[in-house]
C-alpha positions, 0 to 999 in steps of 0.5 A: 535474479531478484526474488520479493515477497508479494506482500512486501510488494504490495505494501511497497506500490501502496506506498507510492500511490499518490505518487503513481496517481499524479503520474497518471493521465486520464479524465474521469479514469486515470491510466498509467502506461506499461513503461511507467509500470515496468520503471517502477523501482521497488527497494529489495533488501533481502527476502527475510527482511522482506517478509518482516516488513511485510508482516509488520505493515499487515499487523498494523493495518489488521490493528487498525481495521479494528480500532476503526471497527472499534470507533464506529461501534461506539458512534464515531465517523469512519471519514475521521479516521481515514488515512 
């Protein structure tokens, strides 16, 4: 039995967006099947290692909602800074 952290997964498919996104098939709404979604292979190291990875990605993206915040309190653009 595989046990995961749901952060950890999240931060994992997020990973592998644009791969999934070119994968897709679909005009104006792109689709993935349910088999593509069920042959996924997401790496599991152990749980405590899951959730570390997991709370350092969301510090980091928590870091960088501010310094994007940041950036347009002070007159930047937000499309200068997006990922």
């Amino acid at each position: 039995m595989n046990i995961f952290s749901q952060l950890y997964l999240y931060y994992f498919l997020i990973s592998q967006r644009a791969k999934i996104l070119s994968d897709s098939y679909g005009g104006a709404q792109k689709h993935i099947s349910q088999g593509y979604v069920k042959n996924i292979v997401a790496p599991l190291p152990p749980l405590d290692k899951q959730k570390h990875i997991a709370f350092v990605l969301d510090k980091c993206n928590k870091l960088i909602a501010k310094y994007k915040t940041f950036v347009l309190r002070i007159g930047g653009n937000d499309a200068d800074y997006s990922r």
